[in-house]
N, C-alpha and C positions, 0 to 999 in steps of 0.2 A: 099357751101360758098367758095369763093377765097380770099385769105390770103396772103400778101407778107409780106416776112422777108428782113429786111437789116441789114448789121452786117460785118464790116472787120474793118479794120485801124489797126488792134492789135488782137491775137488771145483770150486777154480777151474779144474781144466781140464776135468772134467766138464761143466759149463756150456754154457759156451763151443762146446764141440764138439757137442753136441744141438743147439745154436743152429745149426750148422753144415749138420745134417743136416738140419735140418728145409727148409731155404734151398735146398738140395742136391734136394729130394724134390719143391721146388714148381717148381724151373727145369725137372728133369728127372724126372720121375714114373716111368719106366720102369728107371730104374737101381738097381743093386743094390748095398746097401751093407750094408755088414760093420762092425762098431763090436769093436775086442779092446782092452779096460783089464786091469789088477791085479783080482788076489784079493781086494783090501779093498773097491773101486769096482764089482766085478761087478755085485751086486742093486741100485746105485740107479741103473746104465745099464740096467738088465732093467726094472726098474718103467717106465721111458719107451717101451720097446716094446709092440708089439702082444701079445708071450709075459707081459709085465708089466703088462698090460690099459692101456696107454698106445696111442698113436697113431703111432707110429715104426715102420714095416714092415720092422725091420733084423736081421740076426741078429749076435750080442754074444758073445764067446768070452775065456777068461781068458787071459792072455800072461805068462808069467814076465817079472823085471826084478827089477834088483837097485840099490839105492842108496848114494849113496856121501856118507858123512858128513862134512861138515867145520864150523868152524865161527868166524864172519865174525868179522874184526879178532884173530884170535889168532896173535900171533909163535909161532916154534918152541919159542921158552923155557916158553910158554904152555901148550904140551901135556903137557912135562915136570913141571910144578909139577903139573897138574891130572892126574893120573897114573893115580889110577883111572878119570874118564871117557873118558880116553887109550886103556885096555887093555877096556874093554867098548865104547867106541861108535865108537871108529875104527878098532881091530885086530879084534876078534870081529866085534862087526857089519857091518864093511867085508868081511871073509873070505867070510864068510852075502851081503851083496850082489855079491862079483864072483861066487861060483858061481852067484847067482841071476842074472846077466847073464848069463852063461855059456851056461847053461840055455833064459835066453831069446834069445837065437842061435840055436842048436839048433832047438829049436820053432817059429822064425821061420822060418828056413830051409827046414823040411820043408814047414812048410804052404806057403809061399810057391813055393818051387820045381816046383810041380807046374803046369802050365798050365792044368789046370781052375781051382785055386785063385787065380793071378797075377792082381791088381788092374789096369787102367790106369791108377791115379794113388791113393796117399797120402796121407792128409792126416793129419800129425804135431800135434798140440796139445802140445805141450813136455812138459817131465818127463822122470825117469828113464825111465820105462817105454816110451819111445819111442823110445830110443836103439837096443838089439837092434835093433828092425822096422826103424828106418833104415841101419842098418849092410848087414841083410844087401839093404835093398832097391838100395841103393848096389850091390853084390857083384850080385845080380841085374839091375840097372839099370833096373830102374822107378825114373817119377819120383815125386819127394814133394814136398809143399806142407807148411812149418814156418810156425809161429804163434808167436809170441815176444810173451807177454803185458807183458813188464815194460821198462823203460827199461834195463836191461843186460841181455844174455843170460844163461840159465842155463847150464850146463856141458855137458850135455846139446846143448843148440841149437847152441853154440859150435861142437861136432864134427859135426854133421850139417849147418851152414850150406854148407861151400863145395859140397855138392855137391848141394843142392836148386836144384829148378827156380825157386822163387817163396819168399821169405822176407817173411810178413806180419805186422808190428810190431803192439804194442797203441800202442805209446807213439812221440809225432813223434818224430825225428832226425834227424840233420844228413846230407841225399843229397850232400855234398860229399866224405865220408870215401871212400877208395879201398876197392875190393872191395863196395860196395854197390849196386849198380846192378841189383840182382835182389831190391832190398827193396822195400817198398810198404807205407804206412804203412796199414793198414784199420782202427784201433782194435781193442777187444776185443770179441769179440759175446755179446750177452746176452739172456735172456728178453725177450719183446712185455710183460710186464707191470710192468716196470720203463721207464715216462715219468712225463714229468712231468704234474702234476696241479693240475686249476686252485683258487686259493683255497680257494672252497666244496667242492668236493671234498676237500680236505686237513679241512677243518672235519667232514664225513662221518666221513671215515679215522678222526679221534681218538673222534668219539662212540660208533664202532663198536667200539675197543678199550677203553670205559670212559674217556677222558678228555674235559677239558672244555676249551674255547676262553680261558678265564679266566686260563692263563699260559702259555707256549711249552714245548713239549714235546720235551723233550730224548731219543733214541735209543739207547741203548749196545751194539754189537756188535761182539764178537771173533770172529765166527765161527759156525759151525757148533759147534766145536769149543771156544770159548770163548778168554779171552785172561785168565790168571791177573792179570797185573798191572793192567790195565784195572780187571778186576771188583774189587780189594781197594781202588782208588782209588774209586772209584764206594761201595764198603761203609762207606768212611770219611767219604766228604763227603754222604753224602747228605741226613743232617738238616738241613742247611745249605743243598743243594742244593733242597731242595723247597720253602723258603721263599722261592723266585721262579721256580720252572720246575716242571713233571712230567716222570717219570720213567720209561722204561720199559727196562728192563733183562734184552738177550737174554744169558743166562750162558754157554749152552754143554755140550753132555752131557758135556764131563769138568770141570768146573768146578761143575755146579751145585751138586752134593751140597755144598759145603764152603760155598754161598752161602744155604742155605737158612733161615740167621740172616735176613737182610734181608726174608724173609715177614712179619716184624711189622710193618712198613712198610705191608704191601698192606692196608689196610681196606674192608670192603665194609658195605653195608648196605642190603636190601630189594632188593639185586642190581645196585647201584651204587656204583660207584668215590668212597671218598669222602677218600681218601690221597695221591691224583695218583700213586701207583707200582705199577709192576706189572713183576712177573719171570716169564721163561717159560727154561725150559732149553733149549728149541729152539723158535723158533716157522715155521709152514710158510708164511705169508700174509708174507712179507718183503717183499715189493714194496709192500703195502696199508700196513704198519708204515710200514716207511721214508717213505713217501709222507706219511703223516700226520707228520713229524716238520719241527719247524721248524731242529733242528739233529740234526745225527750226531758221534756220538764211534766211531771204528769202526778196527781195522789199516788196512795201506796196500796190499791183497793188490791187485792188477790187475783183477780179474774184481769186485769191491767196491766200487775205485774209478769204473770204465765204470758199474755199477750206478747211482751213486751222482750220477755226470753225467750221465745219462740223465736221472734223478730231478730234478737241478738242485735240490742240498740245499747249506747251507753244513753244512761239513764239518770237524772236527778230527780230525786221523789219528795214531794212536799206532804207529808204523811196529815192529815187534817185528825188531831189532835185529841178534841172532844165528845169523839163517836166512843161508848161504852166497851169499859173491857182495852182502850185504847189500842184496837189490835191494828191499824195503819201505820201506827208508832212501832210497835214492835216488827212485822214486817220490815219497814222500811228501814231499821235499828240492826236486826239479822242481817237483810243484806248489805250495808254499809259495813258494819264489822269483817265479813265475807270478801271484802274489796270488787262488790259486784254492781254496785249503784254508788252517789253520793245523794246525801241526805242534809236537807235543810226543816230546819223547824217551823212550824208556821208558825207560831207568834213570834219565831227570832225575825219571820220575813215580814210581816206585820210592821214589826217596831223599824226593819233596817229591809227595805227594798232592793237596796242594792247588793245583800248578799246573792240573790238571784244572777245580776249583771257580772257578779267577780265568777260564780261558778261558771257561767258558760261563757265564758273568756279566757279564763283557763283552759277549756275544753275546746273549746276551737282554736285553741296555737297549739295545743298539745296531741297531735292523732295518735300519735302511742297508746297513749294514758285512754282514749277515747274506744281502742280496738282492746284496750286490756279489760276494761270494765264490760263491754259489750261480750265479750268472749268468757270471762267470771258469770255473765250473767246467762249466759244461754248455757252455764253448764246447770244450770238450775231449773232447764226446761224439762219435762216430761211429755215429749209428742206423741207417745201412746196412751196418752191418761186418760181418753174418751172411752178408748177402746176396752182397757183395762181395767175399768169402771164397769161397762158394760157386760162384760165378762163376771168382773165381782157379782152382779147383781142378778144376772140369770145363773149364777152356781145356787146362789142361796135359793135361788125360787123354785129351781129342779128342786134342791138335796130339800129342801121341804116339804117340796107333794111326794117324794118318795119316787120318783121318777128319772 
């Protein structure tokens, strides 16, 4: 059986879809799979394969896509006021992503149409960059398998849903709504090394990163990528903030450089931590981090949150606001209603930094409250969702070739 994975735009969907494969390679060992992302996601799907001295026997190919910019709660008045980001990031840039969709039509098309190349089955990880490959798989009529990480669809999933075979949710919803009876709620899948972790082990986790057991140890992550407003609340409250938690503050490779003021913070001595804070602009041991953490400050991305339930961490979510479709807001809106995370607004954090200082202050004199939300939120994890996925996707590609 041949299997294509598509998956870039964000390494939330990166993720995810390795998790996919790997599930994929253990049910069925002999099948042949093809991974094609974006130009930006190329080398960290190649570092995962074999070619990338990883353990993924797959071969990875780049796929044109183009994106389309909008952006969440702005009336049409809105666009007019703001007129220069108007004429560079919806008119110019949008130009540059329809010919790049265009394009990857085009290239979808030729590979796909030849028979030696033609997949039995699909498997779509959301994003712009999946749109072309479902379009023309559509037009070809291979089936496809979508994954829909977040509580609203993207734009993208919206147009490839009615005509995929299996639509698999990150997030519950209601099988009552008409035209859903092809959905299936799997959660989001995620690395083996993101569970939760017992006590003592969490005590390990911190002595291993230089902290000590002596106050709760607080998390901050925006990402990969970092989350501007996050980190400038975090630079503001921290003196404050250390005088009853530690610290450990992932920045983000476009953020750090402007954070690298809060290294007077990090003291060492004889090669131990004696500051309780510590900043990394990326760090690659995320799972061990997070683990050691008695609280998390972190966005409300999909693939972060699954993380983050696996982990059974209490959790404050700064859901970043402006991303289309608002679907980080909504996420992070579910599970606060749910009593499974607290939720702060980012431009409430913006204008009032110290909303951040009062939540985990709260949260560090109250461990109750702290095991109650962590525990609401790991009832939201799905640790077979890899598998389950995987499963999904090789029933359609059999029950298609008749097999």
């Amino acid at each position: 059986m041949k299997i294509l994975v598509v998956g870039g735009g964000s390494g939330g969907h990166i993720t995810p879809a390795i998790a996919v494969v790997r599930e994929i390679l253990a049910l069925k060992p002999r099948a042949r799979v093809e991974f094609w992302t974006d130009r930006k996601y190329y080398k960290n799907v190649v570092k995962l394969t074999v070619l990338g001295k990883g353990d993924i026997p797959m071969k990875v190919r780049k796929v044109c896509s183009g994106k389309f910019r909008r952006y969440a709660g702005w009336s049409l008045k809105d666009y007019f006021v703001a007129w220069r980001v108007t004429l560079v990031d919806l008119i110019f840039k949008n130009i540059l992503g329809f010919f790049g969709f265009l394009a990857g039509v085009v290239q979808s098309f030729c590979r796909l149409v030849a028979k030696k190349e033609r997949p039995d089955v699909i498997f779509l990880k959301g994003g712009f960059v999946g749109l072309p490959v479902g379009i023309v798989a559509k037009w070809l009529k291979i089936p496809y398998v979508i994954h829909e990480s977040d509580a609203t669809p993207g734009l993208a999933n919206r147009i490839l849903m009615k005509r995929a075979s299996k639509v698999a949710m990150g997030a519950k919803f209601d099988s009552d709504v008409p035209g859903r009876e092809k959905w299936v709620w799997t959660g989001t899948p995620i690395r083996e090394e993101f569970r939760k972790v017992s006590a003592s082990r969490e005590g390990s986790l911190k002595k291993a990163f230089g902290f000590c057991s002596d106050k709760p140890l607080v998390v901050v992550t925006g990402g990969s990528q970092g989350a501007k407003h996050i980190n400038e609340a975090v630079a503001k409250e921290l003196p404050e903030m250390l005088k009853f938690a530690e610290v450990g503050l992932v920045a983000g490779r476009k953020c750090y450089e402007e954070m690298t003021e809060l290294k007077k913070y990090e003291d060492w001595e004889d090669g131990k931590l004696t500051s309780g804070f510590r900043m990394w602009e990326f760090n690659s041991n995320m799972a061990e981090l997070l683990g050691a953490a008695d609280i998390v400050v972190s966005r409300a991305g999909a693939t972060t949150i699954a993380e983050l339930a696996s982990l059974a961490k209490a959790v404050i979510l700064v859901p970043f606001g402006e991303l289309p479709g608002a679907h980080q807001t909504k996420n992070a809106e579910r599970l606060a209603e749910l009593g499974a995370a607290r939720m702060i607004d980012d431009a409430k954090l913006v204008a009032k930094p110290a909303l951040l200082l009062e939540e985990v202050r709260e949260l560090t004199r109250r461990p109750a409250e702290r095991k109650k939300l962590a525990e609401k939120l790991h009832e939201e994890a799905k640790l077979d969702s890899a598998k389950q996925l995987a499963e999904i996707v090789l029933n359609v590609g059999t029950k298609d070739a008749g097999r």
